[in-house]
C-alpha positions as CSV (number, residue, x, y, z in Angstrom):
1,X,42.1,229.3,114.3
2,X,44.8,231.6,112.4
3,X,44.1,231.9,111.0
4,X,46.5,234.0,108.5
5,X,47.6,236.3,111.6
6,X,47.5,234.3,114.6
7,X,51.5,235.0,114.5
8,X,52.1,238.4,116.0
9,X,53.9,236.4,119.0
10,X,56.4,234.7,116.8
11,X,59.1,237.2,117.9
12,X,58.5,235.9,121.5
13,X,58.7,232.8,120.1
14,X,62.1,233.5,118.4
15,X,63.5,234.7,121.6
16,X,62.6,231.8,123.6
17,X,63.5,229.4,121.3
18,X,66.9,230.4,120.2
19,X,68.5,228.9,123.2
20,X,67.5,225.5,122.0
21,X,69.2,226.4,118.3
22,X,72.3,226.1,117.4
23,X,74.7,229.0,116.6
24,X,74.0,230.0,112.7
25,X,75.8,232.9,112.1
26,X,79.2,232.4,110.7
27,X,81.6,233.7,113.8
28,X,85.4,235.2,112.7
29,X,88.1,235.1,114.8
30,X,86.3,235.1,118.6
31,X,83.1,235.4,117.3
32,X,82.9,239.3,118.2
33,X,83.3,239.6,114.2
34,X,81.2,237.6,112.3
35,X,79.6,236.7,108.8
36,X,75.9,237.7,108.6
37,X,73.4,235.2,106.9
38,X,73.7,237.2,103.9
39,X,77.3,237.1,103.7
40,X,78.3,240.3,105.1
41,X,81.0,241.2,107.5
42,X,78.8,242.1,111.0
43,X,79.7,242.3,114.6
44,X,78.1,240.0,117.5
45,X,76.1,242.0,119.5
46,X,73.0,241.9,121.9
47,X,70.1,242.0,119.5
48,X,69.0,245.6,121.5
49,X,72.5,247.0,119.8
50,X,71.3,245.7,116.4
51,X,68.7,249.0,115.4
52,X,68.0,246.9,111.6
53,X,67.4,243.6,113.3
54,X,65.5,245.0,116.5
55,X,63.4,246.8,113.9
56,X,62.0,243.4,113.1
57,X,60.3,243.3,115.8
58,X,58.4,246.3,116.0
59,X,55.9,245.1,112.8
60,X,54.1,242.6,113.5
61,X,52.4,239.9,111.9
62,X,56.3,239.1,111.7
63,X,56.8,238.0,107.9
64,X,58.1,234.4,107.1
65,X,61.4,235.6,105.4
66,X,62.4,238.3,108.6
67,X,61.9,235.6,110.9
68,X,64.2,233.2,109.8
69,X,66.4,236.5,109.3
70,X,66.5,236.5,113.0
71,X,67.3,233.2,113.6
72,X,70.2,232.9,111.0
73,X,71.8,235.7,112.9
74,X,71.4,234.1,116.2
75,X,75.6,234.0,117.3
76,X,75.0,233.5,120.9
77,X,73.7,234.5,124.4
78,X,74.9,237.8,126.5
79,X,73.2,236.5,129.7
80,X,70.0,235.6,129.0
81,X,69.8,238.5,126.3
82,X,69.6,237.1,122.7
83,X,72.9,238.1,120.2
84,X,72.8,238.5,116.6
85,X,74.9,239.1,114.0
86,X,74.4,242.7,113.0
87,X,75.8,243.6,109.4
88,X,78.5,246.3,109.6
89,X,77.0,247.9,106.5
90,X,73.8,248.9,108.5
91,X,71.8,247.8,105.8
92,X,68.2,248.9,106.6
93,X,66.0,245.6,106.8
94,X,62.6,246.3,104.6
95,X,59.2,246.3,106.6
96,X,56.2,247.7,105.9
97,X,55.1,251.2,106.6
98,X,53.2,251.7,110.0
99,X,49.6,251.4,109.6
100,X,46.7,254.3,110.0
101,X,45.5,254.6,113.3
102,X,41.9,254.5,113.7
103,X,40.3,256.5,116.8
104,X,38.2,253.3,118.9
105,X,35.3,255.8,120.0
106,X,33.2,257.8,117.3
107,X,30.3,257.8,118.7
108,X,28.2,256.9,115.4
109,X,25.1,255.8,115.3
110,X,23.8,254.1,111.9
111,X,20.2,253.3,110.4
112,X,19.2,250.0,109.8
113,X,19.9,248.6,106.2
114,X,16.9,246.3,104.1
115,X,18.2,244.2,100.8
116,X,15.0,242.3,98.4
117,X,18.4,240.2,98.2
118,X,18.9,238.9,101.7
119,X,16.6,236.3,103.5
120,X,14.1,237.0,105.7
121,X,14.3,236.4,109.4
122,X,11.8,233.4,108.2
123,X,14.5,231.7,106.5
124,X,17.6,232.9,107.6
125,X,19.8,232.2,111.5
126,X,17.0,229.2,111.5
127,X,19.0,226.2,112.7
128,X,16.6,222.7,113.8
129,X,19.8,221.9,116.2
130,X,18.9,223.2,119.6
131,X,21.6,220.9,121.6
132,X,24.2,223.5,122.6
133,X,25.5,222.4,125.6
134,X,28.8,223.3,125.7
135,X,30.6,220.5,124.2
136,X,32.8,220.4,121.4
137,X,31.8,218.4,118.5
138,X,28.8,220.0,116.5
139,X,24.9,218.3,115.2
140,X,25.0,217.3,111.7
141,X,22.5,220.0,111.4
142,X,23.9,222.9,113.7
143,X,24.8,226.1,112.0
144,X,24.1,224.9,108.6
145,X,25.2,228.0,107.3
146,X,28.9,227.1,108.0
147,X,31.3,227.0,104.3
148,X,34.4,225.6,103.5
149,X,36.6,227.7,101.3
150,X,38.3,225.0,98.6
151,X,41.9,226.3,97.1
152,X,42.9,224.6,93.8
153,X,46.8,224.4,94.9
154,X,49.8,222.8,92.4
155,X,49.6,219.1,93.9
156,X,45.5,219.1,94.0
157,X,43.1,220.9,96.3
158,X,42.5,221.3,99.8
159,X,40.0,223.3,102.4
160,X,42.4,226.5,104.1
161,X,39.7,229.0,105.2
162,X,36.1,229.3,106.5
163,X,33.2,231.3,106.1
164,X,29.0,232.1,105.7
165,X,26.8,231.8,103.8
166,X,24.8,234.4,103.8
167,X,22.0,234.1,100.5
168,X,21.5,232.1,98.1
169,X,24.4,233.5,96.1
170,X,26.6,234.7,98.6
171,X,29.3,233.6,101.2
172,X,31.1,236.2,103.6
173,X,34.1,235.6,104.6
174,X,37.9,237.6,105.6
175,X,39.6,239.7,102.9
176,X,42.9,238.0,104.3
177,X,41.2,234.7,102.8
178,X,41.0,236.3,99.2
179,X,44.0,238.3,99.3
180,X,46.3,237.5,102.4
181,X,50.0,237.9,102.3
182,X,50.4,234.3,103.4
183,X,48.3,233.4,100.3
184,X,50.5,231.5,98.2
185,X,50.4,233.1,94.4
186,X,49.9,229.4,93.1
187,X,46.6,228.7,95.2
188,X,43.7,229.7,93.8
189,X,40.3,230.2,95.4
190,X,38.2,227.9,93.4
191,X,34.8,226.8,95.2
192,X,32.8,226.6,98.5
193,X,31.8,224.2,100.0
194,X,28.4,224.2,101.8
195,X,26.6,221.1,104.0
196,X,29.7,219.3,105.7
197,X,30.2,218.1,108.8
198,X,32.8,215.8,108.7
199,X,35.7,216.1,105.7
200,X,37.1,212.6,106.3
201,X,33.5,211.1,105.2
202,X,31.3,211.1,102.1
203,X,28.7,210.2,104.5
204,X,27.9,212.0,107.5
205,X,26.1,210.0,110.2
206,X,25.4,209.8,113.7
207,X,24.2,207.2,115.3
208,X,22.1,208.2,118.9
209,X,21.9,206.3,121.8
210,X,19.1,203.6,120.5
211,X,21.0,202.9,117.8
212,X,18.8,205.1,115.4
213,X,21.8,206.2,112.5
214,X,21.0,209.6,111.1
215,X,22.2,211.0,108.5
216,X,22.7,214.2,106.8
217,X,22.7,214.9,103.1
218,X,25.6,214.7,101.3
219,X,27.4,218.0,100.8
220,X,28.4,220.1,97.7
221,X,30.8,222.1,96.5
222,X,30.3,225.6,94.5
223,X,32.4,227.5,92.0
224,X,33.3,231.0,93.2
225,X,32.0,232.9,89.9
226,X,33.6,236.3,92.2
227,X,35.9,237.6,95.0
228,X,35.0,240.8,96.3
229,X,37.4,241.8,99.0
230,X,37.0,245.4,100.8
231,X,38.7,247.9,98.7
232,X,40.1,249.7,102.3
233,X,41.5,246.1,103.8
234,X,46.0,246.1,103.3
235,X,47.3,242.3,103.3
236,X,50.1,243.7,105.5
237,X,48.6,246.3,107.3
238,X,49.4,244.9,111.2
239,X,45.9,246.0,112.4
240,X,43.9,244.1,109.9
241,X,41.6,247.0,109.4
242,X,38.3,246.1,106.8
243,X,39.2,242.2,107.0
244,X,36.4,241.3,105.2
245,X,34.9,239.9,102.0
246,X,32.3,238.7,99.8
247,X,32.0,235.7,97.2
248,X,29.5,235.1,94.7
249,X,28.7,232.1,93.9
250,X,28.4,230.7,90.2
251,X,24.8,229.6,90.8
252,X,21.9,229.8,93.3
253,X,21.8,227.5,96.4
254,X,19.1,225.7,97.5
255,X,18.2,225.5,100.8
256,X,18.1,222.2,103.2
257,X,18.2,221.2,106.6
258,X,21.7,221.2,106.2
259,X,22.2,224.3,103.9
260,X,20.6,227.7,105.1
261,X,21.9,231.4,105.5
262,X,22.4,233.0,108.7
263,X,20.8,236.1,109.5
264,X,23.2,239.5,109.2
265,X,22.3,242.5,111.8
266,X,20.4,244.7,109.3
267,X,18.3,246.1,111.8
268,X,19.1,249.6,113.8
269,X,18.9,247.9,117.5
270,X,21.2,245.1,116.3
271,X,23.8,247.2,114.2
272,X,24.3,249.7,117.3
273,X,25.0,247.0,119.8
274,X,28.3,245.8,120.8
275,X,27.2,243.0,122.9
276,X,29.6,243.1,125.5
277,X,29.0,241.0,128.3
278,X,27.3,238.0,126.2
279,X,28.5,235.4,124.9
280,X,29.0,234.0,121.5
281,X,29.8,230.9,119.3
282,X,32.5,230.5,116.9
283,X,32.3,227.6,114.9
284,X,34.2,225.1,112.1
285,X,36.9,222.6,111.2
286,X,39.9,224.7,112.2
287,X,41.2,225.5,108.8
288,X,43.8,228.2,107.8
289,X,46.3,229.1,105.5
290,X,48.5,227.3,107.0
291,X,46.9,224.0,108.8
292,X,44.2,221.7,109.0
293,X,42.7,221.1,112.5
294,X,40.1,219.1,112.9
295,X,37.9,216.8,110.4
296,X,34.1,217.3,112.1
297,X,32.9,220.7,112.4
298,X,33.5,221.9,116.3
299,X,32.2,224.5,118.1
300,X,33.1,227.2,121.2
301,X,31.5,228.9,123.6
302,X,33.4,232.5,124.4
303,X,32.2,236.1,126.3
304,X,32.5,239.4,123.8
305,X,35.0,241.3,125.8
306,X,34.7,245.3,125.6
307,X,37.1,246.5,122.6
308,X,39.1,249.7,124.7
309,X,40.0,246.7,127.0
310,X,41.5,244.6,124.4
311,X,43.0,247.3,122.8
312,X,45.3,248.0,125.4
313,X,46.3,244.2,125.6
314,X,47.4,244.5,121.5
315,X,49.2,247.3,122.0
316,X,51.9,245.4,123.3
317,X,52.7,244.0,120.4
318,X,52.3,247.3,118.5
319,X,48.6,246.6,117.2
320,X,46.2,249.5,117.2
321,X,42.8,247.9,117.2
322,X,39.6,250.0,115.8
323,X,35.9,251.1,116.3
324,X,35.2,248.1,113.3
325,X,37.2,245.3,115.0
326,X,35.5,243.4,117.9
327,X,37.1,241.0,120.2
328,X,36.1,237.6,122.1
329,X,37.3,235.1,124.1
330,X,40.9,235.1,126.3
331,X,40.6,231.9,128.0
332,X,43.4,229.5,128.2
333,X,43.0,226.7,126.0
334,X,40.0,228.2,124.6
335,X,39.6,230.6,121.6
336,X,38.4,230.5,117.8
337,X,41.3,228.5,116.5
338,X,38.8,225.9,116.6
339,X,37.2,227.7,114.3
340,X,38.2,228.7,110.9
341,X,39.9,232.2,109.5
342,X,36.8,233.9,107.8
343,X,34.4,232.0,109.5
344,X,31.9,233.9,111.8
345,X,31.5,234.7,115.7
346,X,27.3,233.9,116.1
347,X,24.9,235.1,118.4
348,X,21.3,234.0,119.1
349,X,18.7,237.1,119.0
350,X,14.9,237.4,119.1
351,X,13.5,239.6,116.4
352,X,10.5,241.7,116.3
353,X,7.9,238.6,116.0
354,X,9.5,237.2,119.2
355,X,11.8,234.3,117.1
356,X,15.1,233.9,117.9
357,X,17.3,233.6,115.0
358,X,20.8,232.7,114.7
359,X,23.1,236.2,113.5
360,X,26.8,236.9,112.1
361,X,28.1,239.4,114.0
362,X,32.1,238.8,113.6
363,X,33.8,237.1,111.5
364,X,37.6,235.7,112.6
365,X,40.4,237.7,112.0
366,X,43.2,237.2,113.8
367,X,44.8,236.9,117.5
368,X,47.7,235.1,119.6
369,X,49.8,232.5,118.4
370,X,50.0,230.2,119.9
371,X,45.8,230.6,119.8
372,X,44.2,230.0,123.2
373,X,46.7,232.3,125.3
374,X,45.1,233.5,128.3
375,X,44.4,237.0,128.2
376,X,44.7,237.6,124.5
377,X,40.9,237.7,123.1
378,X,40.6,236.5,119.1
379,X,40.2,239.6,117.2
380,X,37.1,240.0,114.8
381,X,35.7,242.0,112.3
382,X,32.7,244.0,113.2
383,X,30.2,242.8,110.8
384,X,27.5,245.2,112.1
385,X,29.5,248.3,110.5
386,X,30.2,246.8,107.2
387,X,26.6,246.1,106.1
388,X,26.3,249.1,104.4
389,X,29.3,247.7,102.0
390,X,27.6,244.4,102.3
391,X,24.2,245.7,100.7
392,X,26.0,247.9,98.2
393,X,28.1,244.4,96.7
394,X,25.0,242.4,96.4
395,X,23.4,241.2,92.6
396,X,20.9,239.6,91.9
């Protein structure tokens, strides 16, 4: 998963590694006096004596150009503290401005929400695949309401973010996907893609143990006719607040076996709950900005962990988590980077008429890098308190 964010330990990253780089900064004389990687006169000093460097590492997700900053001024080791070289101008490196911090506990309680333009819990969260056992790979018909975001990029087009579909005309997804700061201004958000199971194959087919070969319909791809991303969500805010977004698609969908919409939590007992304690599903093909994981759509078990507690985990790397955020997972080895940035976090609920139906309840922000690291739950965006801006977005 990055997903966009998964990055925030990169400055750990930078420190560890640096003793496997070579010395970059220019050294004068012996090396106490040095050339910065901007071409400055600068001193060699421990990176803790360095207050424009050091401030690096106070904003996190780290951006692309400060971190190779920090290795280009790598000029040796004091110890097993890092040295840098630190420009004698005191030039003030440029990061952006602290984030808003939002208070975890407000003790609101919201109404349920009805839209004429979202399914029914007769059509939507209704998936024919009841095979979850734990494993990894996916049924060509399990959680049909899984998309593919497509980016039209200079040298053609490829798949970098996830997300749900959520009506017939719409797909949620994470603002970061629309509007990110790792987005690349020449990649455009073109289409969705709805149906696939594996990306490698036009054809999608299983073949089960009697040597009956099923196969699922071939899948299409939609022009995104609009992005909607939350008017509140900062690409560079640290803390990811209102990561979340809506596209519109250029034409109705019709509904298969392997196309439906999964269910949002409209109703008052389901918009309330913070389902700690159970457990939910993250699901997709791995895709970010960034890489491409797996071809065939995968899926992961992982316990909703109470958000206080992982809020005083992200502090230590100077994130401030809020009451709209959830948080899941912390295993080692295990976490939603097998699933896809935008795509959602899916829990299994009976509704009033006794039928359990499939619901979006997160969808994948961001979380440790590398993903997987024990004790660091993905971070989500709390679906339930953005339905109000969910209903509000919707056309017909």
């Amino acid at each position: 998963m990055n997903h966009f964010l998964f990055d925030f330990f990169l400055c750990f990253f930078i420190l560890s590694s640096w003793r496997k780089l070579s010395v970059n900064s220019q050294c004068v004389g012996d090396c106490e006096n040095c050339i910065t990687p901007k071409g400055e006169r600068g001193q060699c000093v421990t990176i803790k004596n360095c207050p424009q460097l050091l401030r690096i590492l106070s904003y996190v997700p780290i951006r692309a150009e400060d971190a190779n900053l920090l290795r280009d001024s790598n000029c040796g080791f004091q110890g097993i503290d890092p040295k840098v070289c630190c420009s004698l101008t005191n030039e003030q490196i440029t990061t952006p401005p602290p984030a808003t911090r939002i208070p975890l506990n407000t003790g609101e309680k919201l109404t349920g929400y009805h839209s004429s333009l979202l399914p029914s819990t007769e059509i939507c969260g209704v998936s024919s695949a009841e095979r979850i056992l734990g494993g990894e790979e996916t049924e060509l018909d399990e959680f049909p309401w899984m998309a593919l975001l497509q980016y039209t990029k200079p040298r053609g087009k490829g798949f970098h973010c996830g997300g749900v579909l959520i009506s017939n005309r719409y797909v949620l997804t994470a603002a970061h996907c629309v509007k990110g700061k790792d987005l690349p201004r020449t990649w455009t958000l073109s289409s969705v893609r709805l149906g696939e199971y594996n990306t490698e194959t036009e054809e999608d087919c299983v073949t089960s143990g009697n040597g009956y070969k099923w196969c699922s319909d071939k899948p299409i791809d939609i022009p995104v006719e609009e992005r909607i991303a939350h008017e509140k969500y900062q690409p560079r805010d640290p803390n990811q607040y209102n990561d979340i977004a809506l596209l519109r698609l250029s034409r109705a969908v019709n509904f298969t076996d392997y196309i439906k919409p999964v269910c949002l939590p409209t109703s008052s007992e389901l918009i309330n709950n913070d389902f700690v304690g159970t457990t939910m599903y993250v699901a997709g093909w791995g895709k970010t900005e960034n890489s491409s994981d797996s071809p065939i759509k995968l899926k992961l078990k992982v316990p909703v962990k109470r958000i206080t507690t992982c809020a005083e985990v992200y502090r230590n790397a100077d994130i401030e988590l809020g009451p709209t955020q959830m948080c899941a997972g912390g295993e080692s080895g295990k976490d939603s980077c097998r699933g896809d940035s935008g795509g959602p976090l899916m829990g299994n609920y009976k509704n009033a008429n006794a039928d359990a139906n499939w619901y979006a309840l997160g969808l994948v922000s961001f979380g440790p890098s590398p993903c997987g690291t024990a004790g660091w739950p993905g971070i989500y965006t709390k679906i339930n308190d953005f339905v109000p801006w969910i209903v509000n977005k919707l056309k017909p």
